[in-house]
Backbone as JSON Lines, residues from 0, in Angstrom:
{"i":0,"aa":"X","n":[53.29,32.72,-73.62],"ca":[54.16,31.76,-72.97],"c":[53.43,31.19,-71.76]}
{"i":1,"aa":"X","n":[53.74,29.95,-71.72],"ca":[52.55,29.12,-70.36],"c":[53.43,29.37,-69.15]}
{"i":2,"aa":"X","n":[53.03,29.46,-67.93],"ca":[53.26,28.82,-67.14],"c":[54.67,27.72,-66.71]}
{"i":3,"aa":"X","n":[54.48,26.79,-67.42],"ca":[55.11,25.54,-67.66],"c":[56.32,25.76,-68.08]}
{"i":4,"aa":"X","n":[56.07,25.94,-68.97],"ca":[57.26,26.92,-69.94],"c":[58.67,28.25,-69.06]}
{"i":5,"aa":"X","n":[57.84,29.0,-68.67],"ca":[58.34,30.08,-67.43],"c":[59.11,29.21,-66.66]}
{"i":6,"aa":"X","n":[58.74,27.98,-65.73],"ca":[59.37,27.12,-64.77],"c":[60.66,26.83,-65.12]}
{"i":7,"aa":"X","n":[60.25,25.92,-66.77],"ca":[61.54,25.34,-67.26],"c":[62.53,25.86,-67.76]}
{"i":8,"aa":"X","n":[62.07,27.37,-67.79],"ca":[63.1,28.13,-68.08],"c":[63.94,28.69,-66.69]}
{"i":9,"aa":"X","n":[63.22,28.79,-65.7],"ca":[63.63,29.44,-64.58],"c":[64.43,28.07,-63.79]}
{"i":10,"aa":"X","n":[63.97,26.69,-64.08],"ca":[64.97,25.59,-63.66],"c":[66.37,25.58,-64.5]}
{"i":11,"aa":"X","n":[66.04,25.83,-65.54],"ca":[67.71,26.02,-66.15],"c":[68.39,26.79,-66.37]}
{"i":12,"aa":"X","n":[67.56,28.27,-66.25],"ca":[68.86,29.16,-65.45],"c":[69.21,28.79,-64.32]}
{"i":13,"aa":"X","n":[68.8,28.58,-63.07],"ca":[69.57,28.04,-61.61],"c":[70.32,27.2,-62.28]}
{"i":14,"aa":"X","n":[69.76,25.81,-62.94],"ca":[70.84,24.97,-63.24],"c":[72.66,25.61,-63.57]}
{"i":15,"aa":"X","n":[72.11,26.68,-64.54],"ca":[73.0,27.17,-65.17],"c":[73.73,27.97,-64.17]}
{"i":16,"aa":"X","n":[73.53,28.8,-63.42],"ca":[74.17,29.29,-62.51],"c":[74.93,28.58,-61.61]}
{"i":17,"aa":"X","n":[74.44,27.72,-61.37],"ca":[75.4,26.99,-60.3],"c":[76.05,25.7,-60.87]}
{"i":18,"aa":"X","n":[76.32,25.51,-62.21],"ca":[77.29,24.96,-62.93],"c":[78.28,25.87,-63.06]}
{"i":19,"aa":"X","n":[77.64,27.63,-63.71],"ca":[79.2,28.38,-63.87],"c":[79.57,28.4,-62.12]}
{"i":20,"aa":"X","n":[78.72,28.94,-61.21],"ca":[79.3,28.72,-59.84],"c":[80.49,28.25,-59.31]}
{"i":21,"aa":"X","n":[80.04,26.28,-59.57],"ca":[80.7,25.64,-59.24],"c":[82.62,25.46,-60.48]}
{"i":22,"aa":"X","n":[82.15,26.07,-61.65],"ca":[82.92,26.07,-62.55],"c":[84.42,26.76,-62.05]}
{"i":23,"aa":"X","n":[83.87,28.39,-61.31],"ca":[84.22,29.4,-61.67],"c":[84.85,29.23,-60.33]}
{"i":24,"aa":"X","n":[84.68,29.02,-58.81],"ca":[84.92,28.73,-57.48],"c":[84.62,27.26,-56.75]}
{"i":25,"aa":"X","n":[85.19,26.43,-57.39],"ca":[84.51,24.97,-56.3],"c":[84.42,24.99,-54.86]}
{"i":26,"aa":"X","n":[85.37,25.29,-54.26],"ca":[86.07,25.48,-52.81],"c":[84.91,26.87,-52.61]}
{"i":27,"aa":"X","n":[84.17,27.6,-52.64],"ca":[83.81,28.39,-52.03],"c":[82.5,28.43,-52.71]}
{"i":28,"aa":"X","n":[82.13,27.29,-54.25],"ca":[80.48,26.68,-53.95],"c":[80.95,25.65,-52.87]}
{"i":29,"aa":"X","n":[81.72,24.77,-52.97],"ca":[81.54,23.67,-52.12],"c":[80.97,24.5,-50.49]}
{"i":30,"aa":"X","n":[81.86,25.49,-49.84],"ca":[81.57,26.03,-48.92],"c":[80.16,26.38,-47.93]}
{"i":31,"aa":"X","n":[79.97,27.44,-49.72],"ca":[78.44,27.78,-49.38],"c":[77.28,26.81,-49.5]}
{"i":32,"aa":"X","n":[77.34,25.49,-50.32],"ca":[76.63,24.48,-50.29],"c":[76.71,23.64,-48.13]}
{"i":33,"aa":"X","n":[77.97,23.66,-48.41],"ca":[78.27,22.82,-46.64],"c":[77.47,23.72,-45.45]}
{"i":34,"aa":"X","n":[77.6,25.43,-45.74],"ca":[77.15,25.91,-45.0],"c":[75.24,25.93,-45.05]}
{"i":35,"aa":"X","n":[75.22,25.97,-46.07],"ca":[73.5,26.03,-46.43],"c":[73.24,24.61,-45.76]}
{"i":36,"aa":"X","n":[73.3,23.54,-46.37],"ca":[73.06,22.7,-45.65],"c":[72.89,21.98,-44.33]}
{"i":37,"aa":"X","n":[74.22,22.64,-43.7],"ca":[74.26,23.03,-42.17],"c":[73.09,23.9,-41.58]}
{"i":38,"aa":"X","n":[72.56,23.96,-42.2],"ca":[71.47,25.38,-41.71],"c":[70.48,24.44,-41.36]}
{"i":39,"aa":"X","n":[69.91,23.99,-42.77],"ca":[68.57,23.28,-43.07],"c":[69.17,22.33,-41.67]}
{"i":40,"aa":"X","n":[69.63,21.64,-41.58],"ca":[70.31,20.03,-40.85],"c":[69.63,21.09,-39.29]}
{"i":41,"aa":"X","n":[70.4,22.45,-39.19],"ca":[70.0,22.87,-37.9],"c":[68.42,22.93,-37.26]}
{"i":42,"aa":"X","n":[68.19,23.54,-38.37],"ca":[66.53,24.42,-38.62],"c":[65.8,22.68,-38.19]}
{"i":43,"aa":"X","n":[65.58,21.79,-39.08],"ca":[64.98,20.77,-38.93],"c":[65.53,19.89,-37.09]}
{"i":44,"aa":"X","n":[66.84,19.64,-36.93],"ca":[67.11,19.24,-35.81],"c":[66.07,20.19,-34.66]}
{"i":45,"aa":"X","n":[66.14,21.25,-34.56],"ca":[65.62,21.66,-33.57],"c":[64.37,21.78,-33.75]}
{"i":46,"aa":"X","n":[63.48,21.58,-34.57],"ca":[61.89,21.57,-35.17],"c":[61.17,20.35,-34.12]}
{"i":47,"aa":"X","n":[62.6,19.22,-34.58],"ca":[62.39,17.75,-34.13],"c":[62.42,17.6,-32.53]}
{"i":48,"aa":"X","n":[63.34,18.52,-32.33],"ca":[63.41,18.63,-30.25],"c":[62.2,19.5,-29.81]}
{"i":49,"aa":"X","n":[62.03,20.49,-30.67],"ca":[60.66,21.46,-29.84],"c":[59.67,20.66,-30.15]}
{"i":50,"aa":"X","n":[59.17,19.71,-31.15],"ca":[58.6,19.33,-31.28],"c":[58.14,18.13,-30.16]}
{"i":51,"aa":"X","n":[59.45,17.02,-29.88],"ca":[59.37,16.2,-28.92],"c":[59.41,16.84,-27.26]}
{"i":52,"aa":"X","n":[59.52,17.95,-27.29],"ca":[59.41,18.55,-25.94],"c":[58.24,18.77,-25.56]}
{"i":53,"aa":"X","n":[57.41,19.68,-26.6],"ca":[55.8,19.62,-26.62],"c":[54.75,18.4,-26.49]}
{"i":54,"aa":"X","n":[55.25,17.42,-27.27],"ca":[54.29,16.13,-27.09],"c":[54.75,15.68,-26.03]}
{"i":55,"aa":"X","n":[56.12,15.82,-25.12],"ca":[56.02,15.11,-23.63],"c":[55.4,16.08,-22.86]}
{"i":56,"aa":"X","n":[55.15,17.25,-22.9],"ca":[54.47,18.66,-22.39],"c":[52.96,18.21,-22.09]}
{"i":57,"aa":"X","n":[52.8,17.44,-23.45],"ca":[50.86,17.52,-23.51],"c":[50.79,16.13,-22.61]}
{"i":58,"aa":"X","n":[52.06,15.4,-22.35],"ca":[51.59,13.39,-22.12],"c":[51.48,13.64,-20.35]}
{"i":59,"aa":"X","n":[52.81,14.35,-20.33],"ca":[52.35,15.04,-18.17],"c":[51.25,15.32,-17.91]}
Protein backbone atom coordinates (compact mmCIF):
# COMPACT_ATOMS: atom_id res chain seq x y z
CA UNK A 1 0.00 0.00 0.00
CA UNK A 2 1.61 3.56 -1.04
CA UNK A 3 1.84 6.27 0.84
CA UNK A 4 -0.83 8.12 -1.14
CA UNK A 5 -3.15 5.65 -0.61
CA UNK A 6 -2.61 5.63 3.53
CA UNK A 7 -3.49 9.64 3.29
CA UNK A 8 -6.68 9.04 1.39
CA UNK A 9 -7.67 6.75 3.56
CA UNK A 10 -6.79 8.63 6.70
CA UNK A 11 -8.70 11.89 4.93
CA UNK A 12 -11.87 9.93 4.87
CA UNK A 13 -11.94 8.54 8.00
CA UNK A 14 -11.72 12.25 9.64
CA UNK A 15 -14.14 13.06 6.96
CA UNK A 16 -16.16 10.35 8.29
CA UNK A 17 -15.92 11.12 11.79
CA UNK A 18 -16.96 14.37 11.85
CA UNK A 19 -19.99 13.80 9.59
CA UNK A 20 -21.19 11.04 12.27
CA UNK A 21 -19.99 13.92 14.86
CA UNK A 22 -21.86 16.45 13.49
CA UNK A 23 -24.79 13.81 12.76
CA UNK A 24 -24.90 12.46 16.18
CA UNK A 25 -24.46 16.15 18.35
CA UNK A 26 -24.66 19.42 16.13
CA UNK A 27 -24.92 21.88 19.08
CA UNK A 28 -21.88 20.45 20.79
CA UNK A 29 -19.82 19.82 17.18
CA UNK A 30 -20.99 23.22 16.43
CA UNK A 31 -19.48 24.17 19.99
CA UNK A 32 -16.29 22.46 19.80
CA UNK A 33 -15.72 23.73 16.19
CA UNK A 34 -16.55 27.71 17.69
CA UNK A 35 -14.26 26.91 20.45
CA UNK A 36 -11.30 25.46 18.33
CA UNK A 37 -11.48 28.15 16.18
CA UNK A 38 -11.47 30.69 18.86
CA UNK A 39 -8.17 29.33 19.77
CA UNK A 40 -6.43 29.41 16.36
CA UNK A 41 -8.18 33.32 15.93
CA UNK A 42 -6.30 33.73 19.55
CA UNK A 43 -2.93 31.93 18.94
CA UNK A 44 -2.51 33.91 15.53
CA UNK A 45 -3.91 37.43 17.00
CA UNK A 46 -1.27 37.48 19.47
CA UNK A 47 1.67 36.03 17.07
CA UNK A 48 0.56 39.32 15.07
CA UNK A 49 1.01 41.80 18.31
CA UNK A 50 4.36 40.09 19.56
CA UNK A 51 5.30 40.19 16.40
CA UNK A 52 4.52 44.06 15.75
CA UNK A 53 5.96 44.84 19.19
CA UNK A 54 9.35 43.36 18.20
CA UNK A 55 9.74 45.12 14.82
CA UNK A 56 8.92 48.55 16.71
CA UNK A 57 11.60 47.11 19.40
CA UNK A 58 14.31 46.71 16.56
CA UNK A 59 13.03 50.46 14.63
CA UNK A 60 13.92 52.49 18.37
Amino acid sequence: MSLETIKKILVYLALAFVIVSVWRDPQGSAGAAGDFLHSVGGFFSAIIDKGSKFLRGLAN
